[in-house]
N, C-alpha and C positions, 0 to 999 in steps of 0.2 A: 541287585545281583549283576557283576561284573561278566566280562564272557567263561572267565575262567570259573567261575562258580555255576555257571550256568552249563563248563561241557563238564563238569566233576558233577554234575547232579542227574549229567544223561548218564554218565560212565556208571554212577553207584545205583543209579536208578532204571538199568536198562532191560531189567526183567519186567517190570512196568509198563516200559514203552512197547516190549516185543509182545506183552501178553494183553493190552490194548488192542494194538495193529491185529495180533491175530484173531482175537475176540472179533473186531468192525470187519474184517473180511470174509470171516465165515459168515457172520451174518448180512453181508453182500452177498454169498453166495446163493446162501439160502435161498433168501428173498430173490434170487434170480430163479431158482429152479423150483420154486413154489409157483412162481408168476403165468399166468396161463400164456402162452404164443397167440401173437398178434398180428397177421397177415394184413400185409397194405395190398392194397389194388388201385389202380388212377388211371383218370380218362383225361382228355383235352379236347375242350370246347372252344369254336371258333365265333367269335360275334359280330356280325355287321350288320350293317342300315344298307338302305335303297340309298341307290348313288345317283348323282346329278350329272347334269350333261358337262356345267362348269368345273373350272379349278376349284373355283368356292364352294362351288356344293360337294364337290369329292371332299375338299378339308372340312367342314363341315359336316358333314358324312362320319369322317373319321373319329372327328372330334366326339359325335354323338353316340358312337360304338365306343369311345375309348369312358364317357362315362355311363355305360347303362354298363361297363363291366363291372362296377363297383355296386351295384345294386343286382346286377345278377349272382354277384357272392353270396351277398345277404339270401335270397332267394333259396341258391342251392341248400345252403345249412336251417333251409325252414320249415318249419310242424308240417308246411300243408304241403310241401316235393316230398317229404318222408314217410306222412302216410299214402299218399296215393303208391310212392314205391313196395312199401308193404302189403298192398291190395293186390297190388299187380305180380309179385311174386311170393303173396301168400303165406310169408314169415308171420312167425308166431315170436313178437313181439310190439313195445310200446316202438310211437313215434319217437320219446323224447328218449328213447334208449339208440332207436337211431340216429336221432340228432348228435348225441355225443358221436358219432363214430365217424361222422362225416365233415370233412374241412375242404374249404374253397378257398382260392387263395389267385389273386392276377399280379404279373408283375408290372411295372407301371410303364404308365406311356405302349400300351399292346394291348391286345383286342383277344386275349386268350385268356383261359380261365383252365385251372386245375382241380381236377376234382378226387377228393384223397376218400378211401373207405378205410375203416378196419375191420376184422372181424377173425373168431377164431377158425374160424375154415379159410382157405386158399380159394376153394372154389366159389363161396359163398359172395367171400369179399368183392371177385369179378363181376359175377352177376346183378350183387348189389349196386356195384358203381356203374354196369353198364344201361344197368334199368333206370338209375338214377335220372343215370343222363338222357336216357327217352326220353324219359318221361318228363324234363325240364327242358329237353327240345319243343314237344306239346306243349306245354305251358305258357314257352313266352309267343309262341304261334295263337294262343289263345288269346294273352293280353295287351303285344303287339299290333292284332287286326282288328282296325277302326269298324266294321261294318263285315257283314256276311259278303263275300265277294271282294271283297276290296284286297290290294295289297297290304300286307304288315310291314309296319316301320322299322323294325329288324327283324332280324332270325337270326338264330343258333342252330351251327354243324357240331356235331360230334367228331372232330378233326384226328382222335386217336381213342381208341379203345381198348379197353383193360383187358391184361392176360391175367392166367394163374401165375402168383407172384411162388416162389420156389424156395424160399428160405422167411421166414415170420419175422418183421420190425423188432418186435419188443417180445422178450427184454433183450437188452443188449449187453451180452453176458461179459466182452472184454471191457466196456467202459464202467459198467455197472463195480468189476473187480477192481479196476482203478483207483475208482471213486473212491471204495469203500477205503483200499490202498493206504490214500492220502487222507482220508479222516482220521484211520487208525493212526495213522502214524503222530498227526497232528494232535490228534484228542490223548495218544499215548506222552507223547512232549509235555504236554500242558499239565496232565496228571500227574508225570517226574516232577516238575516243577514247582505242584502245590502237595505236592507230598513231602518234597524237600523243604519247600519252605513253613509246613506247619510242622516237619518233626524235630522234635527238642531233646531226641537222645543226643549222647555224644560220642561221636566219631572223630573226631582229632585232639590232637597233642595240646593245642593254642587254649580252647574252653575247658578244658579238665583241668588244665593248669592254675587256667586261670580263677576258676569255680573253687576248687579248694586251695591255693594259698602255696600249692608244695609243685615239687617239682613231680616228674614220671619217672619213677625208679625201675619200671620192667614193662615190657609187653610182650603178653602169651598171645601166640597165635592159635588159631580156631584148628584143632585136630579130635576127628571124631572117636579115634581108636579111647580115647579118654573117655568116655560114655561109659563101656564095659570093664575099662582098667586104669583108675582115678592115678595110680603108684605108675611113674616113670623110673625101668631101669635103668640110671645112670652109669654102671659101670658096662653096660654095652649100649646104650643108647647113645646116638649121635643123629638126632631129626632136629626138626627149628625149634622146634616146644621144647626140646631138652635142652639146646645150646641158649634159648630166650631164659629159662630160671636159671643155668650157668651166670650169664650175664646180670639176672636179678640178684643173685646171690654177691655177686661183684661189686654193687652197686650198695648192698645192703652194708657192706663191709665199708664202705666209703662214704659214708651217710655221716661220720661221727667219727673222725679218724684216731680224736684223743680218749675219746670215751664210747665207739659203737654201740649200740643197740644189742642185746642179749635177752630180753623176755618182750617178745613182739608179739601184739593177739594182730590177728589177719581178721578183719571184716569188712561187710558190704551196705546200701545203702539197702539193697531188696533181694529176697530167695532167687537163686538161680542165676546165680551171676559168674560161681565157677569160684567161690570164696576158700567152700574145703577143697577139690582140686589143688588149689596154690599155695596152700597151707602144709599140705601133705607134700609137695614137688620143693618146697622153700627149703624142710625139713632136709628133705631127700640130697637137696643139690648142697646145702651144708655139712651132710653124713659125708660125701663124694669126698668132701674138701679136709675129711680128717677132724672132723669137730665132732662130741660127742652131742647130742641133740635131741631133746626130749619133746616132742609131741603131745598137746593136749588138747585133748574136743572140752573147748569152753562152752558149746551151746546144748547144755541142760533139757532142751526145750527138744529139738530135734535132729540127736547126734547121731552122726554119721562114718566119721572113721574106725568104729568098729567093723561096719560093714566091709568097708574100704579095703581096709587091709588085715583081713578075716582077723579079728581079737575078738575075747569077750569083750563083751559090752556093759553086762551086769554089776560088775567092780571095776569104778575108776572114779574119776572127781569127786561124784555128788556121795560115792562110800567116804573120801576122805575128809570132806566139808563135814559130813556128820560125826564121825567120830567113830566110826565105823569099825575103820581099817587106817591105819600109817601111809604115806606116800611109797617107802619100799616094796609095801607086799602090795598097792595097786597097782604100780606099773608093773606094765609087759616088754619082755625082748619082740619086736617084730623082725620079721625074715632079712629084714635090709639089715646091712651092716651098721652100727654107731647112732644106731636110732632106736629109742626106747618110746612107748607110749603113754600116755596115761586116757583111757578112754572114757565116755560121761558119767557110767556110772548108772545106776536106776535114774528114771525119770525125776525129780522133784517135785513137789505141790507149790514151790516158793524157789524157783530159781535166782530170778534176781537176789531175796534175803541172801542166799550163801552165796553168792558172786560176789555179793560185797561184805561178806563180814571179813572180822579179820581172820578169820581160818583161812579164810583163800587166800589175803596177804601172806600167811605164812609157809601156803603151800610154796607159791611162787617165788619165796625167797627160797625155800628149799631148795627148789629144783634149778634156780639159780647158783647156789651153789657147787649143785653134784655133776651141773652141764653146762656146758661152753654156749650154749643157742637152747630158748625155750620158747617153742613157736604153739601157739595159741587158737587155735580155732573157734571163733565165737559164731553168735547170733546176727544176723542184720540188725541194722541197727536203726531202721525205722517200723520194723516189727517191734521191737522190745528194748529195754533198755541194761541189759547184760552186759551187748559188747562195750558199751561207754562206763561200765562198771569195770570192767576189766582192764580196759583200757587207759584207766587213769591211776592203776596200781600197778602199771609195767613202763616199761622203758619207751614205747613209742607202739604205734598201730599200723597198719598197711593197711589201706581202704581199696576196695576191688569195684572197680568200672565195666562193666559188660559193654563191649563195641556196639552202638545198635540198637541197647535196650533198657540200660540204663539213662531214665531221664536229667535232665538237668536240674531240674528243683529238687526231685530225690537225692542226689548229689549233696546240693547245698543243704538241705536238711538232714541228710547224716554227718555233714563238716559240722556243723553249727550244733548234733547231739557230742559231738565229741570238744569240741570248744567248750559246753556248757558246763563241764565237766575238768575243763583244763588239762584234757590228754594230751599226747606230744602226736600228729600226724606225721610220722614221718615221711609218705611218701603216698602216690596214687601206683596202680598196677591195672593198666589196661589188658582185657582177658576178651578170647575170641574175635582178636581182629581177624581179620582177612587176612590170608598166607598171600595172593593175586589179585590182579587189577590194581587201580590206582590208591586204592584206601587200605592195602598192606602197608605194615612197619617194616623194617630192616633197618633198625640202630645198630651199628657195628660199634661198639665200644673195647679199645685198645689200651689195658692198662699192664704198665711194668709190673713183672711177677706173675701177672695172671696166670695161672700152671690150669687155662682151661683146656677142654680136649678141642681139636679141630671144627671147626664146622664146616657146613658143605659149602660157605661163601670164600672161605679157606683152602678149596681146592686148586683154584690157580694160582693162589702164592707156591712159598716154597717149602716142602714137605716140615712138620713139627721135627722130623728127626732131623733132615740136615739143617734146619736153624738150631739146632742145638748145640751140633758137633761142628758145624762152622760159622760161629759168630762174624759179624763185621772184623776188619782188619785193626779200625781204630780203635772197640772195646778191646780185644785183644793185647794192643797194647797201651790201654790203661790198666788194665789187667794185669801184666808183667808189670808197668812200672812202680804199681801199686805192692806187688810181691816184693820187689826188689827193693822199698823202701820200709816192708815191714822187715826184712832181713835183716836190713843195714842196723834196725832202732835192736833191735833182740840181739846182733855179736855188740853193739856197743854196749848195752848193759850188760850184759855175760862180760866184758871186758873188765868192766866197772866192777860186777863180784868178786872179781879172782886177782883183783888189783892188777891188772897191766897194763901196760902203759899205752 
């Protein structure tokens, strides 16, 4: 992973990383304000030996203070200072609970000793440290003095004594925040990163293409209003999702310039991919275009555009595969203009049988016939095997890609059901990409004639009307000169009829 894969994996991954971070920080916080307060108190002990009259015995002297400090460490942090301190101040607890609370520490080359308490009282903590250190004053007075009477080879002052400390050591609630800070953030990094790298949906143009063999003839962007209302009005709609099936519609018509595509089933590799959605919009944006366009729910199993776009449901396909009812009296006028339906029908017990008999061949030649565009809504096609039924008795298929959640081996196992069969793929159609951020589409595709409506990436050109009403200056006059030469051929043969010369 390049850097540039690595900042497109924080960028599409950054809900990830923030919901990490903030996950390891509250529980930083937590954990701070659960934490009982821990009040430090500290004494300073001062240690020396009997001094000599010489230079030598002073260094000497000093030398001998500078190591009994290192054994008076040991001492202070030991079972038997900790209980006699306990005796002597009458705490109700273990030695070796005071043992942990107590730390000794000398810095080197000095004749001082530090003496650290914790404890959850303020006041406790002083007391503890200061009795401490009594009472390891008594101690080395004890095993310092050779005999009853005699001087001790050292002694220990108590050089500074413990106050109440006014704010508690631990926790340490801003470093504690920090911490947590840079874990989350880190631990949230690393998660984007192996989130990214085991997911095998598809999200760009390069793997989709390359996975099924065809090119991208459209990409729907992610708009939720579609949830509640599958039918985009066209004749006043102008948002991205309607000017992206403008542009598919564009695209479809370009697919096959000598022979286009006219009976297209629409499916996906798995449910919920936004298959009928685009089937129903495909229709719609061909109605726009002045095509007559007949709509039919191919998925027997679980159809849907009755719902869609309130029709019955009861009479359509699976009435006319049976023999039922004629293709005229099943289809319906729906409310949109130049769009006719034909809906599933009763349920089947044997869907696939009539998908593929020849009854359904001769629907679709029918309907071929009586409409310019017959767009097809089938089944997934790694649920069942329907839409590769369909699909290899029509002119081509559109396979539907979910941004995100469509896997890649799903993918490839609905190409390879539609291979098996010898369909024609004509094209993939990416559905709910991101409208923002760096993993939105915006194909702007620019074709002469295109009589699409504006779009809002069309606002800072130059208005639809005045590109109309003032063409460039140079079409203009290839325009005239074109006139002027169709003129000239029409009075020479009118010349030629009337015999003049």
């Amino acid at each position: 992973m390049n850097l540039l894969d690595f900042l497109k994996a924080l960028r599409s991954r950054w809900v990830t990383v923030c919901v990490t971070t903030l996950l390891v920080v509250t529980a930083a916080v937590a954990i701070t304000m659960l934490t009982t307060p821990l009040y430090q108190a500290s004494t300073r002990l001062f240690v020396s030996t009997a001094a000599g009259a010489s230079a030598t015995e002073l260094y000497q002297g000093n030398r001998l203070s500078q190591e009994r400090v290192l054994s008076y460490t040991e001492l202070l942090m030991g079972e038997t200072l900790a209980g006699r301190t306990i005796e002597k101040l009458g705490l109700n607890m273990e030695a070796a609970t005071l043992q942990e609370r107590v730390k000794a520490s000398a810095r080197p080359d000095t004749v001082l000793i530090k003496v650290e308490v914790l404890d959850e009282s303020p006041v406790r903590a002083r007391d503890i440290a200061n009795a401490l250190s009594d009472e390891f004053v008594v101690m080395v007075r004890e095993l310092e003095t050779p005999e009853a009477g005699a001087r001790p080879d050292a002694r220990v002052v108590v050089e500074k004594r413990a106050k109440i400390p006014n704010t508690p050591l631990l926790p340490k609630t801003s470093r504690n925040i920090l911490f947590g800070l840079a874990v989350g953030i880190m631990s949230g990094i690393g998660l984007a990163i192996l989130r990214e790298t085991l997911d095998n949906t598809v999200k760009d143009r390069e793997p989709l293409e390359e996975i099924t063999h065809v090119g991208l003839v459209g990409t729907v962007p992610l708009d939720k209003e579609r949830r509640n209302e599958a039918a985009i009005s066209f004749d006043t709609e102008n948002s991205a999702i309607a000017e992206a099936f403008r542009k598919l519609r564009t695209n479809l018509q370009f697919l096959a310039v000598d022979n286009p595509p006219r009976v297209i089933v629409v499916t996906s590799s798995m449910p919920n991919e936004g298959k009928s959605t685009t089937a129903i919009n495909i229709a719609l944006a061909l109605a726009e275009a002045e095509h007559n366009v007949a709509l039919v729910d191919g998925d027997l199993r679980r159809p849907m555009l009755d719902k869609y776009l309130d029709l019955i449901g009861t009479v359509g396909f699976s009435t006319v595969l049976s023999g039922r009812a004629s293709v005229s009296e099943a289809l319906q006028e729906s409310r949109y203009p130049r769009l006719t339906v034909l809906t599933s029908g009763a349920v089947p017990p044997n869907p696939s049988e009539l998908l593929g008999s020849l009854a359904a061949q001769k629907v679709l030649s029918e309907l071929r016939t009586d409409f310019d565009y017959v767009i097809v809504d089938s089944s997934p096609l790694l649920a069942v095997t329907d839409a590769a039924v369909l699909a290899a008795n029509a002119d081509g298929a559109l396979i539907i890609a979910r941004y995100g959640q469509t896997k890649r081996e799903q993918l490839a196992h609905a190409v390879g059901s539609l291979d098996d069969v010898e369909a024609h793929l004509l094209g993939v159609v990416f559905t709910m990409t991101p409208s923002r951020g760096s993993s939105s589409y915006s194909y702007d595709y620019s074709y002469y004639g295109d009589a699409r409506r504006p779009s809002r990436h069309d606002a800072t050109q130059e208005p639809t009307s005045s590109r109309r009403h003032h063409p460039p200056r140079s079409t203009l006059r290839s325009r005239l000169a074109a006139l002027k030469n169709l003129n000239r051929r029409y009075l020479s043969k009118a010349k030629e009829a009337i015999g003049h010369p």
